[in-house]
N, C-alpha and C positions, 0 to 999 in steps of 0.2 A: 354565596350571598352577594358579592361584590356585584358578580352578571345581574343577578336579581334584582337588586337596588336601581342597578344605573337602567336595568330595561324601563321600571316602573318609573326612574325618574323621565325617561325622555318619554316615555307614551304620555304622561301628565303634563308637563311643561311646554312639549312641542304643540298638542291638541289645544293643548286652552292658548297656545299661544297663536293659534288661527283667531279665535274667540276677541282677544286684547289686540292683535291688529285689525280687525274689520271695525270694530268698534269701535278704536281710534279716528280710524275713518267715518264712520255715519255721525260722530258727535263733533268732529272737527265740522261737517257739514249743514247738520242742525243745530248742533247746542249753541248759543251764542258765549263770546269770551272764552276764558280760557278753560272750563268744565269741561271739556272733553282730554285735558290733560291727567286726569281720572285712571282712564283708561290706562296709557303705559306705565304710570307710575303705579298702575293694580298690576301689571304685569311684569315689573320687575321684584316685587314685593311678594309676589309668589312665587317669583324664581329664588329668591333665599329662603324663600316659606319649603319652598321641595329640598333645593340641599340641607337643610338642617334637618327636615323628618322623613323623607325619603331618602337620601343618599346618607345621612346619619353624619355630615360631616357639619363642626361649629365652628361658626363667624365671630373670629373675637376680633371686636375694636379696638383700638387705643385712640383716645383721644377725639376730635370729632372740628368742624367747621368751623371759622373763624367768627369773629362780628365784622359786617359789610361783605361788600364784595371782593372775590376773590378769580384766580384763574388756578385751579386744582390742574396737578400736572402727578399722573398715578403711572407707578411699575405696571406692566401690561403680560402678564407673564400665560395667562387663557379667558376666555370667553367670561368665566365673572364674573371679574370687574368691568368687564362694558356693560353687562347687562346689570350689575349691581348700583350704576349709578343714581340713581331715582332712592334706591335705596339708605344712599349711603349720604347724600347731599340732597339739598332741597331743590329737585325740577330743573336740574342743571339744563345748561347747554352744553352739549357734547359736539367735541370735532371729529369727526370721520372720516376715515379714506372714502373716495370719490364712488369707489364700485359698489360699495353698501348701497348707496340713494339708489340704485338703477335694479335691484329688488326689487318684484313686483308685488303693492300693495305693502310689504315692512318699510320701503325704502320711500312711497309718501308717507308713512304714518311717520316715519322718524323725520322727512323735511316740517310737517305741522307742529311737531314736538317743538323745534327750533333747533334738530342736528346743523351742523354746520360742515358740507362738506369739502377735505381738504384738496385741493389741487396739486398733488406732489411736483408735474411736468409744465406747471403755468408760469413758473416763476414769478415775478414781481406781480406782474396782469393779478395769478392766484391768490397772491398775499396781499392785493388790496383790497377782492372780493372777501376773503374772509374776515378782514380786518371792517371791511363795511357792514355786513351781518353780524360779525360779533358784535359791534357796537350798537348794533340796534336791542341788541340782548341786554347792552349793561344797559343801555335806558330803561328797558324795562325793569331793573332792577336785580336780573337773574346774575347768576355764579356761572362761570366757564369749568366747562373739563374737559382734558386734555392727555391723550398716551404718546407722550413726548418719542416716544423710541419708536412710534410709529407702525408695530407689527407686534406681535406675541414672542417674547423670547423665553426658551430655556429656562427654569430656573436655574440660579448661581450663575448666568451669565450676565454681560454689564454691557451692553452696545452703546454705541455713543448717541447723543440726543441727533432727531432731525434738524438740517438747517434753520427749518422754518419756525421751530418752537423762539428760537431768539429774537425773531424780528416780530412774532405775534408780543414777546413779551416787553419789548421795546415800544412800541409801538400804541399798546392796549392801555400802560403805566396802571393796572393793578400789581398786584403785590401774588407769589406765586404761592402756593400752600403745595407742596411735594405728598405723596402719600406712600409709603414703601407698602408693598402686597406681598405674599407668600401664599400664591394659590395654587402655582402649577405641579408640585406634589402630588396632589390630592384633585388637583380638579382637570386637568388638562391632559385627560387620555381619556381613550377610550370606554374601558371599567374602573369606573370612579371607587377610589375607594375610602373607607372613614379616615377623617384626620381633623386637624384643624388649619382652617384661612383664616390666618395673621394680615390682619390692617391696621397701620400705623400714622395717624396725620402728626408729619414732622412740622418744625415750627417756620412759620410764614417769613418769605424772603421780600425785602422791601422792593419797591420798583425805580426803578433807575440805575442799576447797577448793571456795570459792563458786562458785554458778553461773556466773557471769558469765564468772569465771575458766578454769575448768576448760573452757566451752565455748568461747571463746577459743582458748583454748593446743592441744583438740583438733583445731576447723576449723583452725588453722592448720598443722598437723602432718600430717592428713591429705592436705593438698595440697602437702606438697612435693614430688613429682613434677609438677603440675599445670600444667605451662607448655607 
């Protein structure tokens, strides 16, 4: 039944997920403002809508988004929590490694969304373009998000944060909200199988606190589900 589930879930998810990128696109082109944001945030919302009734696996939250704006910084342990963000926060702006955008047709739909993506090899040059796009996001009003570790790890492993998470959070002076994840169990292989993805928003870290620190108090935050 495991083969079964995960067939049904990728034949449903991946086709309609032709469906929610093209469309991203034709509304980003005719709808005016931001109503063509519709569109990914339907397509992530039927990506929890399939694991929960197709894959038969349950999304339990704890806790949920702050008041004001915030920079979410989430355990990154398989594919859904990137794609759970829409779901799980209100239209975030999400950072991305730089190969995602060069996707043909996801990788515009996700620069019109307002991804942001990260320039691991640019140094400084990279952290000021993203530091100038994100700020154009908190004007708008929107919430950042962010997979500090940079790549999918292992569950029960703890990599240390990327260089760059300290100086976005230095720099941006919101306040970080950590979110520990427990998905790669159950969702990050091949034949998916039933279980539960544990989401936890740990309590918001203020802004202006030292490196040292802030990286600290986030690795640690991030893994409390990690056992």
């Amino acid at each position: 039944m495991r083969v079964f589930r995960s067939l049904v879930f990728y034949a449903a998810f991946y086709s309609a997920s032709v469906f929610f990128v093209l469309g991203t696109l034709l509304a980003y082109w005719l709808v005016p403002g931001t109503l063509f944001r519709a569109f990914p945030n339907g397509w992530s919302h039927f990506h929890r809508w399939c694991v929960i009734h197709l894959l038969g696996i349950e999304v339990r939250v704890e806790g949920g988004p702050i008041e004001g704006q915030a920079l979410y910084a989430l355990k990154h342990e398989s594919f859904f929590e990137a794609i759970d963000l829409a779901t799980l926060l209100d239209e975030p702006v999400p950072f991305g490694k730089e190969e995602l955008f060069r996707i043909p047709a996801w990788g515009a739909a996700a620069k019109a969304y307002g991804g942001i993506a990260v320039q691991r090899d640019a140094g400084a040059k990279g952290l000021r373009t993203m530091l100038a796009d994100a700020r154009v996001h908190i004007e708008s009003g929107r919430n950042l998000a962010i997979l500090p570790e940079g790549r999918r790890v292992p569950h029960g492993t703890r990599p240390p944060l990327r260089s760059g998470f300290a100086g976005l959070y230095k720099l941006l002076g919101l306040p970080v909200v950590p979110v520990a994840i427990a998905s790669g169990p159950v969702y990050q292989r091949l034949w998916k199988g039933r279980g539960v993805i544990r989401v936890r928003f740990m309590e918001p870290i203020p802004p202006g606190l030292p490196r040292e620190e802030v990286e600290t108090r986030v690795h640690t935050a991030i893994n409390a589900l990690n056992s």
